[in-house]
N, CA, C and O of each residue as an XYZ file, in Angstrom:
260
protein
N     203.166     45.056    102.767
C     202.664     45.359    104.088
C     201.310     44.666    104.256
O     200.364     44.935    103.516
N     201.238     43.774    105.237
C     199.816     43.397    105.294
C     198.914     44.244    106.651
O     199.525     44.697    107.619
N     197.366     44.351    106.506
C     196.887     45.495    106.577
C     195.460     44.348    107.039
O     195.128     43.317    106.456
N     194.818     44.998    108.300
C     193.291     44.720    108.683
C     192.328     45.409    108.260
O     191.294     45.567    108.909
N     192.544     45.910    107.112
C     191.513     46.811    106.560
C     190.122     46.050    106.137
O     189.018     46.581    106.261
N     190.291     44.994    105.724
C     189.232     44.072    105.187
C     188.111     43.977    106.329
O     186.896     44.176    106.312
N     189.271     43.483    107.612
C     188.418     42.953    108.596
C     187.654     44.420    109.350
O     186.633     44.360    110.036
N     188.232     45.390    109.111
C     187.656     46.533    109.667
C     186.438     46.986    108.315
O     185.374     47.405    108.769
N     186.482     46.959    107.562
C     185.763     47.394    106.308
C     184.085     46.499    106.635
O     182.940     46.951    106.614
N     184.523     45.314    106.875
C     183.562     44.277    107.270
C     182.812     44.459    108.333
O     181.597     44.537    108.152
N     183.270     44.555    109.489
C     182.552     44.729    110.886
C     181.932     46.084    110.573
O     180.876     46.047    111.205
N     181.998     47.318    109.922
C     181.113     47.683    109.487
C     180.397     48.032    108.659
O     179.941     49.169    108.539
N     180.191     47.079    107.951
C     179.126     46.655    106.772
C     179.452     47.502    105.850
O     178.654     48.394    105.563
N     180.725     47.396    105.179
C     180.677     48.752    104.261
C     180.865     48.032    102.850
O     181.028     46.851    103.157
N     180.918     48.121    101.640
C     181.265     47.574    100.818
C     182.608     48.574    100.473
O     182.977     49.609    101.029
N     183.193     47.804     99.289
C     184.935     48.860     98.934
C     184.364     49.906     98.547
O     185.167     50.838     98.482
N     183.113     50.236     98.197
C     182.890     51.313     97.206
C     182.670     52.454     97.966
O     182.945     53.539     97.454
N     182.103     52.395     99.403
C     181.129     52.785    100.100
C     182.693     53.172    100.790
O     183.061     54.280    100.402
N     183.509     52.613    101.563
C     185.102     53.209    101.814
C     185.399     54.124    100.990
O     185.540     55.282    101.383
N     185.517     53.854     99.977
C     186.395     54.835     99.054
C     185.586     55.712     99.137
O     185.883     56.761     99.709
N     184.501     55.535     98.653
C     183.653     57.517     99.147
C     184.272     58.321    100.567
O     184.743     59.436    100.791
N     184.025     57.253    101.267
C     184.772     58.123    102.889
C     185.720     58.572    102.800
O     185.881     59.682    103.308
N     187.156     57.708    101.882
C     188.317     58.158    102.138
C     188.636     59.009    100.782
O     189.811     59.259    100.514
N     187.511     59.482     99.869
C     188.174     60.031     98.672
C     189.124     59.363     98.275
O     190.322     59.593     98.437
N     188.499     58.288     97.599
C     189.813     57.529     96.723
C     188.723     56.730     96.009
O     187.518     56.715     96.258
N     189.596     55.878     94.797
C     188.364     54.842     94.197
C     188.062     53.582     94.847
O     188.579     53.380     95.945
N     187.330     52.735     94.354
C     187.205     51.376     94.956
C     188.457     50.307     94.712
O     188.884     49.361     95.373
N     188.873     50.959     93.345
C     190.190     49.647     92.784
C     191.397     49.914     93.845
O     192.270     49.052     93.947
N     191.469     51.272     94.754
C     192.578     51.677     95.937
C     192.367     50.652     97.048
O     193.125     49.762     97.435
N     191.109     51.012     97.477
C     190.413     50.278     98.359
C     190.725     48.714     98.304
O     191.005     47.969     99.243
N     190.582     48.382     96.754
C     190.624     46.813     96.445
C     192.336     46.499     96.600
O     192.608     45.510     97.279
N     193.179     47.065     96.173
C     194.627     46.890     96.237
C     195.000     47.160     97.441
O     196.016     46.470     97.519
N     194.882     47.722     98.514
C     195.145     47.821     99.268
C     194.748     46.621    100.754
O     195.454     46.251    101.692
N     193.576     46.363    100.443
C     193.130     44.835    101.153
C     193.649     44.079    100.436
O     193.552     42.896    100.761
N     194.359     44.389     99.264
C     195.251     42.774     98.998
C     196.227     43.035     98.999
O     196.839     42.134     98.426
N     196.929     43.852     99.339
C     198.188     43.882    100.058
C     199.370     44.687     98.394
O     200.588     44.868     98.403
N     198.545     44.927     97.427
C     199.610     45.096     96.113
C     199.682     46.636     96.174
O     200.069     47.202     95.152
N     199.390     47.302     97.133
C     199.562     49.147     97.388
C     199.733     49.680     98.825
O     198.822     49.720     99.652
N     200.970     50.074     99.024
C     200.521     50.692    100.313
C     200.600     52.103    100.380
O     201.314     52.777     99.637
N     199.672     52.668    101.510
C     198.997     53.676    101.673
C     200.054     54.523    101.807
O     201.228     54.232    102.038
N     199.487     55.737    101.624
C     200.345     56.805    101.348
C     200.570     57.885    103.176
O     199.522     58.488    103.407
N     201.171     58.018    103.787
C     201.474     58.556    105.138
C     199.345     59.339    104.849
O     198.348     58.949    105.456
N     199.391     60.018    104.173
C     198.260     60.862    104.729
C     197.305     60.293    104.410
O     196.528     60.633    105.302
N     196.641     59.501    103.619
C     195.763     58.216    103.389
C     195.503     57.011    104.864
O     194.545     56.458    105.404
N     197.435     57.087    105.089
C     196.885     55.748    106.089
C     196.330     56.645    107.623
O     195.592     56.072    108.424
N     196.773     57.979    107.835
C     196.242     58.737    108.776
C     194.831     58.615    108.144
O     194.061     57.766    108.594
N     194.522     59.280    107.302
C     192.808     59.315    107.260
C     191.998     58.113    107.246
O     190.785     58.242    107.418
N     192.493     56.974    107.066
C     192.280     55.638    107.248
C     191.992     55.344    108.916
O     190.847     55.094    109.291
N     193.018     55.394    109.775
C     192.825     55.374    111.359
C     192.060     56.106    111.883
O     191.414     55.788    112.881
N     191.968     57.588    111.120
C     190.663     58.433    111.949
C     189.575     57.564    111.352
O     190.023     56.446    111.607
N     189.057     57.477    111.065
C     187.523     56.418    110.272
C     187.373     55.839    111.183
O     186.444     56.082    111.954
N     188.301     54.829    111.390
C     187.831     53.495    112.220
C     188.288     54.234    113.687
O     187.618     53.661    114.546
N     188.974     55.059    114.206
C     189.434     55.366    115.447
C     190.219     54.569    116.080
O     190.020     54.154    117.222
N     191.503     54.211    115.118
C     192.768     52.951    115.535
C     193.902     53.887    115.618
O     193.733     55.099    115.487
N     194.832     53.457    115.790
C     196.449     53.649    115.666
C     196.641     53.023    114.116
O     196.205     51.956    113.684
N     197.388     53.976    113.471
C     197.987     53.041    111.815
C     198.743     51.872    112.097
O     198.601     50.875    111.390
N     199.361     51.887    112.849
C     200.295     50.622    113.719
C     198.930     49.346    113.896
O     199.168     48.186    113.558
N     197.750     49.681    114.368
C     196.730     48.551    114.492
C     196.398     47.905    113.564
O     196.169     46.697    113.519
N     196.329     49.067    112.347
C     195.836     48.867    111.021
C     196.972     48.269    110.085
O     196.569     47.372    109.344
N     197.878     48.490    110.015
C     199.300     48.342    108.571
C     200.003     47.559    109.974
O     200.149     47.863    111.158
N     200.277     46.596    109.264
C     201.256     45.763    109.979
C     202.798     45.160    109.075
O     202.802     44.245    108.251
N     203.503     45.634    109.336
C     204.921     45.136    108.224
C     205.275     43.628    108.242
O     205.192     42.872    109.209
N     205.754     43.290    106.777
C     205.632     42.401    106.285
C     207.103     41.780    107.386
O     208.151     42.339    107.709
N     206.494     40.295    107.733
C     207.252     39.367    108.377
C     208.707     38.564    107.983
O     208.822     37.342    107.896
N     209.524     39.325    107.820
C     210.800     38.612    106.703
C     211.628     37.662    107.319
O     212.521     37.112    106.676
């Protein structure tokens, strides 16, 4: 699944580490998940969209086959 998390993580100045505190998770989640080798778990990617105030649909985008 590829995912705008990076680009949202970025615009506000956060580092992975500084995410993962928000979302209760570690930084290596944070890191796998902007590279596309984990995807989020239904209640992760909800607490993910409240943060930024998106739709998960804005955020997780399915892979193009």
């Amino acid at each position: 699944m590829n995912n705008r998390l990076r680009e949202l993580r970025e615009q506000q100045g956060w580092s992975q580490g500084e995410l993962a505190v928000q979302l209760d998770v570690s930084r290596q989640t944070i890191n796998a998940l902007e590279t596309g080798k984990y995807d989020p778990s239904l209640p992760l990617a909800f607490r993910i969209a409240r943060l930024f105030t998106c739709r998960i649909e804005d955020i997780f985008l399915p892979d193009e086959d």
